[in-house]
C-alpha positions as CSV (number, residue, x, y, z in Angstrom):
1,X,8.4,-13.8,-17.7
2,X,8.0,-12.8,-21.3
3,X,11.0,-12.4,-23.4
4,X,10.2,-8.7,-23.7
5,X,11.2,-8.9,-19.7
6,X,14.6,-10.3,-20.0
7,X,16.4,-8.5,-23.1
8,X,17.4,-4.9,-24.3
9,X,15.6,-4.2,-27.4
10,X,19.0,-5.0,-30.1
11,X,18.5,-8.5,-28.1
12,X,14.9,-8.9,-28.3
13,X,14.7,-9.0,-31.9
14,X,17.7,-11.1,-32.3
15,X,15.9,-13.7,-30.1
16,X,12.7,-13.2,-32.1
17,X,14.4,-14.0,-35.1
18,X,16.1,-16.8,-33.9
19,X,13.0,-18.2,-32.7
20,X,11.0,-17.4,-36.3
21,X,14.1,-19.2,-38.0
22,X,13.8,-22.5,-35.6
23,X,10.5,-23.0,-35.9
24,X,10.7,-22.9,-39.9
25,X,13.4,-25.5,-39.6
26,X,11.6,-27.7,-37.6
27,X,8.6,-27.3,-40.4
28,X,10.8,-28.4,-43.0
29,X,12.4,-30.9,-40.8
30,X,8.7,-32.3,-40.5
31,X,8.5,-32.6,-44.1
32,X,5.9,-28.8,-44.3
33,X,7.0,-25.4,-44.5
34,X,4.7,-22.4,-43.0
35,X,3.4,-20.4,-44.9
36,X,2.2,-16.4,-43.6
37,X,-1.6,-17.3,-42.7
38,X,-0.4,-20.4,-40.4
39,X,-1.2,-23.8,-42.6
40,X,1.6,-26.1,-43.8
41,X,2.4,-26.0,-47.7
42,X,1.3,-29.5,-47.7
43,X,-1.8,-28.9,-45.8
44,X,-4.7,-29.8,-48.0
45,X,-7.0,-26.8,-49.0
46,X,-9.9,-26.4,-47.9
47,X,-12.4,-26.5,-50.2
48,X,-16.3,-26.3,-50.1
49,X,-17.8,-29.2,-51.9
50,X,-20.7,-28.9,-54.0
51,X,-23.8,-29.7,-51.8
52,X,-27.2,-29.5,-54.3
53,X,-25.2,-31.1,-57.2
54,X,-27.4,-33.7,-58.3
55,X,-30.6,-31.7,-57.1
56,X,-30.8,-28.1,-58.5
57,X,-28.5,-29.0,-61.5
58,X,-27.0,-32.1,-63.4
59,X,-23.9,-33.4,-61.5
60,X,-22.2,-35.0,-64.8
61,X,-20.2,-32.2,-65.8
62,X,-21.1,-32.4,-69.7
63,X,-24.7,-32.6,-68.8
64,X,-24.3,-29.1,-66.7
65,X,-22.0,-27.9,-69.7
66,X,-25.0,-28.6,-72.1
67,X,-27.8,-27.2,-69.9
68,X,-26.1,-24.0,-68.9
69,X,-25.2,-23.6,-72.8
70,X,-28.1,-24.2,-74.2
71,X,-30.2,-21.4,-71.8
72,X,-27.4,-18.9,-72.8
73,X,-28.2,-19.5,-75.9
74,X,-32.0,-19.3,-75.8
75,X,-31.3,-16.0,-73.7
76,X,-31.5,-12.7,-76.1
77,X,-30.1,-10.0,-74.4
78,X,-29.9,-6.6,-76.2
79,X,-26.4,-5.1,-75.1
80,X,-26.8,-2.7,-72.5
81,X,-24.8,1.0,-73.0
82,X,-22.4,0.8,-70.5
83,X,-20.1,-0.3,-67.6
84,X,-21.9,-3.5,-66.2
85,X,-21.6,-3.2,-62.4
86,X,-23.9,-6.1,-60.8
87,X,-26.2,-8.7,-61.7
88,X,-29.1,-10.1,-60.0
89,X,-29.8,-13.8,-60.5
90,X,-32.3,-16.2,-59.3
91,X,-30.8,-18.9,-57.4
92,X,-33.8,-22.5,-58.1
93,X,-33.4,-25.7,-59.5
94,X,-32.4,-24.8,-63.0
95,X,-35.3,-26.3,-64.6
96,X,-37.5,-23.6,-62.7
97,X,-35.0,-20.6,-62.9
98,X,-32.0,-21.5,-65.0
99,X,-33.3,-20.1,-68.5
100,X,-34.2,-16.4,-66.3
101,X,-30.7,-16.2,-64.5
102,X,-29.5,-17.1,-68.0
103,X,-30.9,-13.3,-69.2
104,X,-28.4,-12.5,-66.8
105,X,-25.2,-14.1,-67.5
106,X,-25.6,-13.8,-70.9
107,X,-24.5,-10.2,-70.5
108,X,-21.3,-11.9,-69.7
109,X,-20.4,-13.6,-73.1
110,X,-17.4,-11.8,-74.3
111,X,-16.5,-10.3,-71.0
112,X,-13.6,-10.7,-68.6
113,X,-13.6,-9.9,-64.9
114,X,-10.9,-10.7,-62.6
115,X,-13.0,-11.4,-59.8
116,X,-16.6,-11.6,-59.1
117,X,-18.2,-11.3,-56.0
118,X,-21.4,-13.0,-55.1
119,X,-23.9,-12.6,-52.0
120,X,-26.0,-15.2,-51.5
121,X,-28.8,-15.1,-48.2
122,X,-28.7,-17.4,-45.4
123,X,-31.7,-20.2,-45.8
124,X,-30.7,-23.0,-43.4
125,X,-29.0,-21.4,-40.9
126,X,-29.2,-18.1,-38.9
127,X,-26.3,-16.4,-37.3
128,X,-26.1,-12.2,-36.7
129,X,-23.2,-11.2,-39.2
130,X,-21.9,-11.4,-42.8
131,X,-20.4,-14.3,-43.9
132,X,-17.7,-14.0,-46.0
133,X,-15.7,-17.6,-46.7
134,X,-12.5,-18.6,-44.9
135,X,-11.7,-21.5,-47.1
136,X,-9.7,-21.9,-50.2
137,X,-12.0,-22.8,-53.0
138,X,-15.3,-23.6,-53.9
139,X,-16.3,-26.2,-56.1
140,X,-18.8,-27.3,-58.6
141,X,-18.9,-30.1,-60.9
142,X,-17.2,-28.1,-63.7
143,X,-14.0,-27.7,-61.4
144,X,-12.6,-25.4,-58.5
145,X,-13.3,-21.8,-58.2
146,X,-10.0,-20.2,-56.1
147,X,-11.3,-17.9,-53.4
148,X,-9.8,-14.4,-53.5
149,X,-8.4,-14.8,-49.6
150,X,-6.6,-11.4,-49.3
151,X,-9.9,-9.8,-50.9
152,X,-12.1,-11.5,-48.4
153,X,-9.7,-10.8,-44.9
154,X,-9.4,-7.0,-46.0
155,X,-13.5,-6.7,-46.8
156,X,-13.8,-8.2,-43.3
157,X,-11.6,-5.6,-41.7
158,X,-14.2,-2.9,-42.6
159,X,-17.0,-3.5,-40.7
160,X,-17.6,-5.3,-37.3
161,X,-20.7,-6.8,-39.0
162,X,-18.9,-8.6,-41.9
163,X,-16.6,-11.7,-40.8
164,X,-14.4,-14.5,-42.4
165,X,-16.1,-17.2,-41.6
166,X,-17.8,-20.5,-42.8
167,X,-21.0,-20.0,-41.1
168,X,-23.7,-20.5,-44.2
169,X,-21.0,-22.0,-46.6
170,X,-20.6,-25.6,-44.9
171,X,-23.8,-27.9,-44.4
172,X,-25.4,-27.8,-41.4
173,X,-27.6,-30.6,-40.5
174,X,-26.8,-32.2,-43.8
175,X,-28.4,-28.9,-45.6
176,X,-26.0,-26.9,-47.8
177,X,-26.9,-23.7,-48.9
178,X,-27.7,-23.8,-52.8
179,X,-28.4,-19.7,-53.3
180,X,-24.4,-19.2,-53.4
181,X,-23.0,-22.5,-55.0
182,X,-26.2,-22.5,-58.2
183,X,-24.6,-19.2,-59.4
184,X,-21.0,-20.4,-60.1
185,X,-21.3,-23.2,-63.3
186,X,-23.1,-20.3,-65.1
187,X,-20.2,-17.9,-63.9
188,X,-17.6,-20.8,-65.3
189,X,-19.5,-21.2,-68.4
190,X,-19.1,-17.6,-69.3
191,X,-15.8,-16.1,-67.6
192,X,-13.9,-19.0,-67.6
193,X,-11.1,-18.4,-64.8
194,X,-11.8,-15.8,-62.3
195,X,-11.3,-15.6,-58.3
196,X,-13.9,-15.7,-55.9
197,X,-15.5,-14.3,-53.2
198,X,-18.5,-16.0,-51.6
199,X,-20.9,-14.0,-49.0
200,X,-23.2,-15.5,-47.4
201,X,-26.0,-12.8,-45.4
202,X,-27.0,-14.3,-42.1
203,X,-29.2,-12.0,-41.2
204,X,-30.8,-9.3,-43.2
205,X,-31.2,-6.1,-41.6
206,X,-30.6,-2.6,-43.4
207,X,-27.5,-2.0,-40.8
208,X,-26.2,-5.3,-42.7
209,X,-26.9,-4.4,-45.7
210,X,-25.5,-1.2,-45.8
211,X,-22.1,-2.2,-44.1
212,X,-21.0,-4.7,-46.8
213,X,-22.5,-2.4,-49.7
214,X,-20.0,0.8,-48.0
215,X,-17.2,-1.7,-47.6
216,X,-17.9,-3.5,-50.9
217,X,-17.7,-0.3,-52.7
218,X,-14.5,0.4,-51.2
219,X,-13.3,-2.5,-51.9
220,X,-14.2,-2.8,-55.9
221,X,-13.4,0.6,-56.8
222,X,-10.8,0.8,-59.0
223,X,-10.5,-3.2,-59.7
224,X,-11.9,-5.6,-62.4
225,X,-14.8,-6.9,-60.7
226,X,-18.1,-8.1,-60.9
227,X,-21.1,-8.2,-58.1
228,X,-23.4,-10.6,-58.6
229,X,-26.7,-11.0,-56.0
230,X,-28.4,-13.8,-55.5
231,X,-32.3,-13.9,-55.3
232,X,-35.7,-15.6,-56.2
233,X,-38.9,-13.1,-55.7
234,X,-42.0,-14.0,-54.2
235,X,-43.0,-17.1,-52.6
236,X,-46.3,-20.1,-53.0
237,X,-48.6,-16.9,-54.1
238,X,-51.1,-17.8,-56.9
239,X,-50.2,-16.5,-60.1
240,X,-51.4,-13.3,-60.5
241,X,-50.9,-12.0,-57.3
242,X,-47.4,-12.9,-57.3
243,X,-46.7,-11.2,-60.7
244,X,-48.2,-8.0,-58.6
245,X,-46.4,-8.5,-56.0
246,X,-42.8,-9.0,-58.1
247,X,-44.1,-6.3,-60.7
248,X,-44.0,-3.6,-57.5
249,X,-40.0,-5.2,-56.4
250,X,-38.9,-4.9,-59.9
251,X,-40.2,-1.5,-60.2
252,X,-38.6,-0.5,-56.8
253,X,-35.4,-1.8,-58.6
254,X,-35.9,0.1,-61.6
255,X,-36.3,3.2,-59.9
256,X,-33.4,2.5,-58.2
257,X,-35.3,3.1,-54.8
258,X,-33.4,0.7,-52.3
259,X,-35.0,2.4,-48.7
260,X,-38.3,0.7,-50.1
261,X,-36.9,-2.3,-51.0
262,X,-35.9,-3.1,-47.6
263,X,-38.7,-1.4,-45.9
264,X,-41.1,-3.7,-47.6
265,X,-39.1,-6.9,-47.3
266,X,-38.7,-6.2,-43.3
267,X,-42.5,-6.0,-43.5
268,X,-43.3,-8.6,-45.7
269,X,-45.1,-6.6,-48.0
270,X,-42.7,-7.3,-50.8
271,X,-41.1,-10.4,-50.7
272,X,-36.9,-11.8,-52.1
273,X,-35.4,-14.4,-50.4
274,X,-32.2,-12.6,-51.3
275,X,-33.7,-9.1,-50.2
276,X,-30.7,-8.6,-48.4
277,X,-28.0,-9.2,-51.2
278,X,-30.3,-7.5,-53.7
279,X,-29.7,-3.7,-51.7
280,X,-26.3,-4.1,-50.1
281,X,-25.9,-4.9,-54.1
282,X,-27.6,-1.8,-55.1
283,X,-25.7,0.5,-52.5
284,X,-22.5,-1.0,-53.7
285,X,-23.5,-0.7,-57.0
286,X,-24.2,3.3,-56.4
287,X,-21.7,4.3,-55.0
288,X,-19.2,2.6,-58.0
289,X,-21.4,4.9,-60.5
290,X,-23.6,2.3,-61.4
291,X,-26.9,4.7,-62.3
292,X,-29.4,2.3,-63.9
293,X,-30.9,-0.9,-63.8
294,X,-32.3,-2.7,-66.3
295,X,-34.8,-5.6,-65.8
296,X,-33.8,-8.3,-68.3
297,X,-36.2,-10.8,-67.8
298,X,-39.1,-11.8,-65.5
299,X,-41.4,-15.4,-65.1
300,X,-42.1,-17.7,-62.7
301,X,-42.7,-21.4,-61.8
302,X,-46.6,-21.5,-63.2
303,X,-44.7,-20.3,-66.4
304,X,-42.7,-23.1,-66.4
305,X,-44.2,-26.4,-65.1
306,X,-48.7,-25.0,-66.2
307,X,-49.6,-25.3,-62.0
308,X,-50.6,-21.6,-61.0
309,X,-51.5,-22.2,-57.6
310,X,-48.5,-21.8,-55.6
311,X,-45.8,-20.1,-57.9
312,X,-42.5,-18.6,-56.9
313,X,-40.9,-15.9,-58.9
314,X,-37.5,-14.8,-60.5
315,X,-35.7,-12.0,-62.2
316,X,-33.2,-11.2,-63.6
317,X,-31.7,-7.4,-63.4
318,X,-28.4,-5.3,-64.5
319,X,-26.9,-2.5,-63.0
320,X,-25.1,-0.4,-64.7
321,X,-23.4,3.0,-65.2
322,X,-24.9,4.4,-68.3
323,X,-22.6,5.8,-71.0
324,X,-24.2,9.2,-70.9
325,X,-26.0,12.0,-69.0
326,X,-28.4,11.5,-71.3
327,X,-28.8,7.3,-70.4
328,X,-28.3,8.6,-66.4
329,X,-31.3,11.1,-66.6
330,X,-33.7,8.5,-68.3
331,X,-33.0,5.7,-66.0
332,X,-34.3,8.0,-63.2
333,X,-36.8,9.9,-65.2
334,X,-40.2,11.6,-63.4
335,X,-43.9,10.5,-64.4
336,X,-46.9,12.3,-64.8
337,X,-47.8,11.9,-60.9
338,X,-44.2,12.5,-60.3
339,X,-43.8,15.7,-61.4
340,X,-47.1,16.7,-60.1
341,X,-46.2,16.3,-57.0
342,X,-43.5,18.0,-56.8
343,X,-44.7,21.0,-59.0
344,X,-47.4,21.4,-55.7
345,X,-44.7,21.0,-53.4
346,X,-42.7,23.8,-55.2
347,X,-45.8,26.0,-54.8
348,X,-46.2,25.4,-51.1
């Protein structure tokens, strides 16, 4: 019988607190207290070591340090008029995508966010739900990043599709996912100290997507952060076909036209590895008053290392909320054809 059973109420609680003070004694005795979400105070945290270290970027921190400086500095970003919202960022070895997602960060330079949140897709490992990360910290070779945990277990209570989990965080088969963890020493380099919270999409369907954009937004309203997507463009196209093919995503992006977006990535007419973070990003984004984007800078591996023949491509993108009506109407202004069309559809 339960204890619930065998006391009055006045009694029940007494008992209950009696048994919440024993156990904490019998922590301390043991040399740990407990702390609210169940581990010991001298339980180590758990933190998410950097897997691709070594691979995608230098692991000697002053190395990093020097690399991520010097494509911050090569970046020249004309200041954008407004509240910055979200970034998109390619997510490659450095040497391939590094100086691009540097257009991106360098909107950061003299900036301060509390917290930045950053959703990364799934590439070595499928499961059907949003992963946001249940450990402590993630780490790169340039130190610790603390993982906003009371940020993370309220986004997760929003939607049955989002989950605190480590699914896509920790290696799997001695793969670690690189889209999240390439995105952080350029983050450090330019914010300094900030919390984070690390999603990882494990599928990429537009129910997905929407649910963590809704709950995102809900979330970020009001608070000092920063959304930050995670995403190469198209894949081992020649050259010119896969500037058409990114030209037509960018545009889709510019004109703010998400439905497309994923339309065309479910069909694999359009192609972004990080499709998925790139619209929940975008519906987030929309719904914080974000009401332009703004492609900073576009190229692709053939750009980089001469071969042509099988490139992959990367952009980088802001969205913000422009300062005026003015800014708001031109980021979604009509063209000729536009307006055409809907002059004969007025007629009709």
């Amino acid at each position: 019988m339960s204890l619930d059973q065998h006391f009055v109420p006045d009694e029940r609680k007494t008992m209950k607190k009696r048994l919440y003070w024993a156990v904490l004694l019998v922590c301390a005795f043991f040399g740990g207290q407990l702390w609210g979400d169940g581990r010991l105070a001298d339980e180590k945290p758990t933190v998410r070591q950097p897997m691709v270290a070594g691979q995608f970027y230098p692991a000697q921190p002053d190395e990093l340090r020097r690399m991520v400086d010097e494509y911050l500095a090569q970046a020249e970003v004309p200041g954008v008029p407004g509240k910055l919202v979200a970034l998109i960022a390619p997510h490659a070895g450095y040497i391939y995508s590094g100086k691009v997602a540097a257009y991106s960060y360098a909107l950061l330079k003299g900036r301060k966010f509390e917290r930045v949140v950053v959703i990364a897709p799934s590439h070595y490992e499928a499961f059907p739900f949003v992963s946001v990360y249940d450990g402590d910290a993630y780490a790169t070779p340039l130190g610790n990043i603390a993982v906003d945990k009371e940020f993370a277990a309220n986004l997760a209570k929003l939607s049955p599709r989002i989950q605190l989990s480590s699914r896509g965080h920790t290696p799997t088969q001695q793969q670690g996912e690189h889209a999240l963890e390439v995105q952080l020493p350029f983050l450090q380099r330019v914010l300094g100290e900030f919390k984070l919270v690390p999603i990882v999409m494990g599928e990429q369907s537009y129910e997905s997507e929407r649910a963590l954009g809704v709950s995102l937004a809900k979330m970020v309203k009001g608070t000092d952060t920063l959304l930050v997507a995670s995403s190469d463009l198209s894949h081992y196209h020649p050259y010119d076909e896969a500037k058409t093919i990114d030209e037509k995503t960018l545009k889709a992006i510019a004109q703010w036209d998400y439905l497309s977006l994923s339309l065309n990535f479910h069909s694999r007419i359009w192609e972004a590895c990080g499709g998925g973070p790139i619209v929940a990003a975008m519906i987030a984004a929309e719904r914080l008053g974000a009401n332009q984007a703004r492609i900073l800078k576009y190229a692709n591996t053939g750009d980089v290392t001469g071969d042509r023949s099988r490139v992959v491509g990367y952009g980088a993108v802001a969205l913000i909320q422009a300062e005026s009506r003015a800014a708001e109407m031109e980021s979604f202004s009509l063209g000729p054809k536009e307006r055409e069309v809907l002059i004969r559809l007025a007629r009709k």
